[in-house]
VOGU-306055 format. One record per residue: residue in one letter; x, y, z of N, C-alpha, C in turn; residue number from 1. Coordinates in steps of 0.02 Angstrom, whole numbers, plus 50000, padded with zeros to 5 digits. Example, Ala and Ser with C-alpha at 12.3 -4.5 7.8 and 13.67 -1.06 7.14 Angstrom:
// VOGU-306055
A  50660  49716  50390  50615  49775  50390  50660  49835  50390  1
S  50642  49888  50354  50684  49947  50357  50645  50002  50394  2
This chain:
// VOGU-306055
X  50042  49941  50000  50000  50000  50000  50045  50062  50000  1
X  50032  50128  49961  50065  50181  49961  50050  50219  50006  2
X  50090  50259  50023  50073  50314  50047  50055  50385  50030  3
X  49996  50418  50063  49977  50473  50013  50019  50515  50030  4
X  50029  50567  50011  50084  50623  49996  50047  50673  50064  5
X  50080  50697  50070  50068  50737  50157  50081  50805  50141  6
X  50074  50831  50048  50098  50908  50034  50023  50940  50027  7
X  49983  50910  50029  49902  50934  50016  49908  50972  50098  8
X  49848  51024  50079  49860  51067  50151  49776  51089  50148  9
X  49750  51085  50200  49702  51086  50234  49694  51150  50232  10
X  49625  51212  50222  49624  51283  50256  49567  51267  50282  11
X  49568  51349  50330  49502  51369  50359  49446  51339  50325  12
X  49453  51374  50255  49396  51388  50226  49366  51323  50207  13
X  49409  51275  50210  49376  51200  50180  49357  51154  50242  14
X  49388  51191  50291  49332  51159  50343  49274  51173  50373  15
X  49252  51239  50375  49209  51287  50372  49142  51277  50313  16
X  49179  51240  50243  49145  51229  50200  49105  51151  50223  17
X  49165  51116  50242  49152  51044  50268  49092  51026  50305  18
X  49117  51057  50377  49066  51076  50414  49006  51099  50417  19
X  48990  51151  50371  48912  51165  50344  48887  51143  50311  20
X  48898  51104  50249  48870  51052  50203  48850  50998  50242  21
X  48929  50975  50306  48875  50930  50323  48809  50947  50369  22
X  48818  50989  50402  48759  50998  50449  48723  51038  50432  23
X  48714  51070  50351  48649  51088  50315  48638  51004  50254  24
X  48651  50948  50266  48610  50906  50255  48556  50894  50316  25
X  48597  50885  50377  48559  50845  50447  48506  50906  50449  26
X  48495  50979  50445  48455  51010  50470  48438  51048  50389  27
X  48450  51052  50343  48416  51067  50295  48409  51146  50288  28
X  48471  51161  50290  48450  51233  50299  48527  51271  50243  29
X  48544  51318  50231  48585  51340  50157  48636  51322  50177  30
X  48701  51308  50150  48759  51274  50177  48793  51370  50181  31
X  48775  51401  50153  48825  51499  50164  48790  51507  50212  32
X  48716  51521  50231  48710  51532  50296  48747  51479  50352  33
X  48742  51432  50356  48792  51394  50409  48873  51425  50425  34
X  48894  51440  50339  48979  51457  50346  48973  51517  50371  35
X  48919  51565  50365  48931  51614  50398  48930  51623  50464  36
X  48885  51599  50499  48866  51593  50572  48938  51552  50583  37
X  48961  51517  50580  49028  51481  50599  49087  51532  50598  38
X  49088  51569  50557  49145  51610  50540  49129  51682  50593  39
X  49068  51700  50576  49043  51722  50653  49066  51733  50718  40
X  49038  51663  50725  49069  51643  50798  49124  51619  50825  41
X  49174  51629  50783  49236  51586  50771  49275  51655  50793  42
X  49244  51738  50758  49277  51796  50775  49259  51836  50858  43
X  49198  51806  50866  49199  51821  50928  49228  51776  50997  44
X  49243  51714  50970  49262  51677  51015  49346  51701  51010  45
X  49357  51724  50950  49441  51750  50966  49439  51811  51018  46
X  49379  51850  51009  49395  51922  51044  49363  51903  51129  47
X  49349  51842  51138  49332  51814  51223  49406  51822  51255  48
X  49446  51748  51232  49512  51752  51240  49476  51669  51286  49
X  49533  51656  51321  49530  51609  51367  49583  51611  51445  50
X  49539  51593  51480  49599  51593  51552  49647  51550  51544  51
X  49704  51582  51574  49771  51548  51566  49754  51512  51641  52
């Protein structure tokens, strides 16, 4: 068996894409409204911060 090549690179945006397609099948609702609300909340959860 080969091995796949490890130069393919993952972004934001294709998981963001990932993520809403799948869970605008389970709930049926636009896969851009999902990426947006994700991307959303993704900017306010940076400006929370977290306790050290």
């Amino acid at each position: 068996m080969q091995n796949r090549s490890t130069n393919a690179k993952i972004t934001k945006q294709q998981i963001y894409r990932s993520v809403a397609s799948s869970t605008a099948i389970e709930t049926g609702e636009d896969v851009r409204k999902i990426e947006q609300n994700l991307k959303q909340y993704q900017a306010k959860a940076k400006a929370i911060g977290l306790a050290r």
